[in-house]
N, C-alpha and C positions, 0 to 999 in steps of 0.2 A: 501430510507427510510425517512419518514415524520419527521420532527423537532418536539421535545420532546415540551408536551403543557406547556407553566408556570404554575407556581405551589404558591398557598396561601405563600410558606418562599420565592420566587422570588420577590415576593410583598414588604413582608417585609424588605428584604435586600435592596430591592431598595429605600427604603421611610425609612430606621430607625429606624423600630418597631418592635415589638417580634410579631410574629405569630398570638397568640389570638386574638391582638389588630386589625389586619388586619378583621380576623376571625366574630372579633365582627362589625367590622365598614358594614362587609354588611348583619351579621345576627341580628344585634342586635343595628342598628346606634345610639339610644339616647344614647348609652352607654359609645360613643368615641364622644370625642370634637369637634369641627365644623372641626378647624383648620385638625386637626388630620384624620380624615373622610376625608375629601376635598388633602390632601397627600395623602394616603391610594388608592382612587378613581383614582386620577391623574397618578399614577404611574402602577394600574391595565391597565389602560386606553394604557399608555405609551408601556407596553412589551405584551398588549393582552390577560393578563389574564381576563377569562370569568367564576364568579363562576358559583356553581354547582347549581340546581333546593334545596339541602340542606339547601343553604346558603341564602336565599332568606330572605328580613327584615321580622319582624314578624308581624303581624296585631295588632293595638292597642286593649288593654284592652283585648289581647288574654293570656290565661293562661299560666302561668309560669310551666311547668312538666320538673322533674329529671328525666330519666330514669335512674337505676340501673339493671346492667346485673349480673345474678351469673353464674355459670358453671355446678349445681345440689342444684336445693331447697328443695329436700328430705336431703343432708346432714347435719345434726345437725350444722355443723361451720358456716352456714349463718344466724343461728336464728337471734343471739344477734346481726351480725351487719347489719340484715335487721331492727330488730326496732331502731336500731342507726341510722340509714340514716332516716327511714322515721322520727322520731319525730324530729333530726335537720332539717329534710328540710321542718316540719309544723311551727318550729322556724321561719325561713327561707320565709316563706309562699311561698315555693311551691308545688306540688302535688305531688306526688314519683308514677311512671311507672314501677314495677319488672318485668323483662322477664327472665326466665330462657333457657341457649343454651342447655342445655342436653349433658355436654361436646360435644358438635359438633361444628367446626370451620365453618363450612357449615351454621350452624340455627343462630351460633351468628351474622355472616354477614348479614344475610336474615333479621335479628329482627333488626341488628340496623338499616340497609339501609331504611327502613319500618317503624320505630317510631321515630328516630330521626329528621324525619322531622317536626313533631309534638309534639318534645320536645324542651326545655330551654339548655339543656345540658345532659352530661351520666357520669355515674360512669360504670366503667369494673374493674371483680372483676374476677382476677384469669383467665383471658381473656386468650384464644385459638387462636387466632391470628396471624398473621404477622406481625411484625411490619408496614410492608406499607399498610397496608390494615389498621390498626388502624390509622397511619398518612394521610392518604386520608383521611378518616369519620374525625378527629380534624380539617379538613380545615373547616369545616362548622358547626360541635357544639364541644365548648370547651368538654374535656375528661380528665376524671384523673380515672388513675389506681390503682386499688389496688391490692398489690401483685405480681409485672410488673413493669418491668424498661423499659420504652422507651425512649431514648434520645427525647430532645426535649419536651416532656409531665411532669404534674405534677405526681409523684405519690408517693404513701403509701407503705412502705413495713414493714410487721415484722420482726425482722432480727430471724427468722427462722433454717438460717444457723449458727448463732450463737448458736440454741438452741441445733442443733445438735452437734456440739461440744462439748457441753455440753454433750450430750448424750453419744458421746463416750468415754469420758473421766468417764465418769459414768460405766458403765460396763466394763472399762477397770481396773477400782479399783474392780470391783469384780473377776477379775483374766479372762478374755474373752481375746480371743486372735484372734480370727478369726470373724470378726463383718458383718451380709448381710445386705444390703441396699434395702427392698420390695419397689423398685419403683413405681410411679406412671405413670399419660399417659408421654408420650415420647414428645409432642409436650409443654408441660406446664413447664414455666419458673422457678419457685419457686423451682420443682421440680431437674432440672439442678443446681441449687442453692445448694440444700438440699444434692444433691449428691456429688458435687465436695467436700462440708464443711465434709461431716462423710470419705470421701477418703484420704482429706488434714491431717484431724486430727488423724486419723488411723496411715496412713505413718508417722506421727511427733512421733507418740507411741511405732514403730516399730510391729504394730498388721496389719493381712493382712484384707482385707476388698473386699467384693463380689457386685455387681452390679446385683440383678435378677430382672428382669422387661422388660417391661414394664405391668403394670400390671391396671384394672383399679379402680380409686379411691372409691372401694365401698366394702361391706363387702365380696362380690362374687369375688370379685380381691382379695383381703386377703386370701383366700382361697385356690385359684389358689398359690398365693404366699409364702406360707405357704410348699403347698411338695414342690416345689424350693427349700426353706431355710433349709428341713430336709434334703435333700438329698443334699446338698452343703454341708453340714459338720460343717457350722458353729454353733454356740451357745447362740449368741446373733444376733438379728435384729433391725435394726429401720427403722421404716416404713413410708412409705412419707404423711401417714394421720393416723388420728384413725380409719377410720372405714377398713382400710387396716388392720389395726394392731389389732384390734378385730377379724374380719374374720378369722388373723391369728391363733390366740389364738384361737378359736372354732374349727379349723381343727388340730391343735397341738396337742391337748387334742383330738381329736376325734382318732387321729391316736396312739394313747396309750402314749401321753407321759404329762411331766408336766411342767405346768407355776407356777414359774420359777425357778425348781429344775432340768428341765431337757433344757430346753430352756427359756430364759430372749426374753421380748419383749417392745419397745418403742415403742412411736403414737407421732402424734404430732396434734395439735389444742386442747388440752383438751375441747372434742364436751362434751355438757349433755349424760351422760351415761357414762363416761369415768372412775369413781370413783365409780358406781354402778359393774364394771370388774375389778378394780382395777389395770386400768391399768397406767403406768407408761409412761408422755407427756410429751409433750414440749407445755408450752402457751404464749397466748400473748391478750394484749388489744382489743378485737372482736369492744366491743362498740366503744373504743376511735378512730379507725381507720374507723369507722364507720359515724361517727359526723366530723370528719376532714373532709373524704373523700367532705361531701356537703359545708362544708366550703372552700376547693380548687375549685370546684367550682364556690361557689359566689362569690369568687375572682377574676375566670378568666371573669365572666359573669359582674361586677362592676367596673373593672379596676383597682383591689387589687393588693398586691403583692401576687403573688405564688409561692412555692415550694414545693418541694420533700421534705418527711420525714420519719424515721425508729423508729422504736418504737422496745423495749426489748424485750424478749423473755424470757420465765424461767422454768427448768426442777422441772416437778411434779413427785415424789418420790413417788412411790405405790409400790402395792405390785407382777406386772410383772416382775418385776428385782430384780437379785438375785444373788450368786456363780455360778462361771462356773460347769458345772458338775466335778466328780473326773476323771470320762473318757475320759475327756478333751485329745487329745493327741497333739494338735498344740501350 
């Protein structure tokens, strides 16, 4: 069996430096100090590592591009924080790259392997991923995520899983005892997040709580998810987005029954439209997580400090939730 290649953190463990700074000395050398460059170098030199065709320096007076990845640009929650990124990063003066993966782990690989070579850096947003597939791609342009927790990486998250808690603690004051969780894709993090928090906080309430999914993030997965939730018994839902949790609502009422007199329904990302359905979210700062995102970033691309950071979360009180039914029998 062949000896495992070194890797961009072999680099850095060996010479003293965090990752990006390795990362930057051969994508981006003005940006690390002679000194610093000249370690970095030495020590690739020293155990063999040989960057990637990614990682190559960039050409002077060649343009500075962001790419930003979403995971569906049809969905309303990327509006706001796609003009947040691009007007920080005209701040910024750089150019913003959007590719959307069409939830597919397959297209996101393919888009970044393919434009990050011809970008500055990337934002992943809700990324489908592996982790070692996204730590591969960070050996050769800094990455920060949002929505995404990778060791090692900077990232954004909303605490989401808070807001769910929220949420069940909300409908458990309306007398709900049996609460379904309309999951999302099965491979997305936020989502695992989102579920353990409405299971945690159920069990604390002494309320059972149902797992139906995976289901996908769009108003046709709502739907789908929607006879799950009647036929499991329960009475209240929250769902791992809005447009899950409108679909819902559309097939609830379609099947004779009523929001939220006969079933209560949560969303979360309070998308535009949300309050035109009056439905009942969970939100959180689109923009502000949006403008950070390129400012982690130009940190790791100027030799700033960086880090991870979580931003609030806060349940929007519409008119989807409501009393348990009296038929209630759990």
């Amino acid at each position: 069996m062949g000896e495992r290649r070194p890797t961009i953190y072999d680099v850095a463990r060996r010479c003293g430096v965090a990752a990006s700074t390795v990362s930057r000395a051969f994508s981006n050398p003005s940006r690390v100090n002679a000194t610093t460059r000249s370690r970095v170098r030495a020590a690739a030199v020293e155990i063999g590592y040989e960057p990637r065709p990614l990682a190559r320096a960039e050409a002077p007076g060649r343009s500075r591009t962001l790419m930003l990845v979403v995971t569906d640009i049809a969905n309303p929650y990327y509006a706001a924080m796609i003009k947040a990124v691009q007007s920080r990063a005209i701040e910024r003066h750089y150019t913003l790259a959007l590719t959307d993966s069409d939830e597919s782990p397959q297209v996101e690989a393919g888009n970044l392997r393919h434009l990050l070579a011809n970008s500055t850096g990337g934002i992943l947003a809700t990324s489908r991923l592996a982790d070692d597939v996204v730590r591969h791609l960070a050996r050769h342009r800094p990455l920060v995520m949002v929505n995404r927790v990778i060791e090692g990486l900077p990232s954004l998250v909303v605490d989401t899983a808070g807001g769910m808690r929220t949420a069940v603690r909300h409908v458990a004051a309306f007398g709900h005892r049996r609460i379904a969780y309309l999951s999302g894709p099965r491979n997305s993090w936020i989502n695992g997040q989102r579920w353990t928090a409405v299971h945690a906080e159920a069990a604390a309430l002494g309320l059972q709580s149902a797992y139906l999914g995976p289901h996908p993030p769009t108003r046709e997965g709502g739907r789908d998810a929607a006879e799950a939730f009647v036929l499991d018994g329960a009475t209240a839902a929250i769902a791992y987005n809005d447009l899950v949790a409108i679909g819902a609502m559309q097939r609830v009422r379609s099947m004779g029954l009523r929001v939220p007199v006969d079933r209560s329904i949560v969303g979360c990302d309070d998308i535009f439209g949300a309050d035109l359905v009056a439905l009942t979210t969970i939100a959180g700062p689109a923009e502000k997580v949006g403008g950070a995102a390129v400012d982690l970033v130009h940190a790791e691309l100027t030799g700033g400090a960086t880090r991870s950071l979580t931003f609030d979360a806060h349940l929007v009180v519409r008119g989807s939730t409501g009393p348990a039914p009296a038929t209630d029998g759990n």
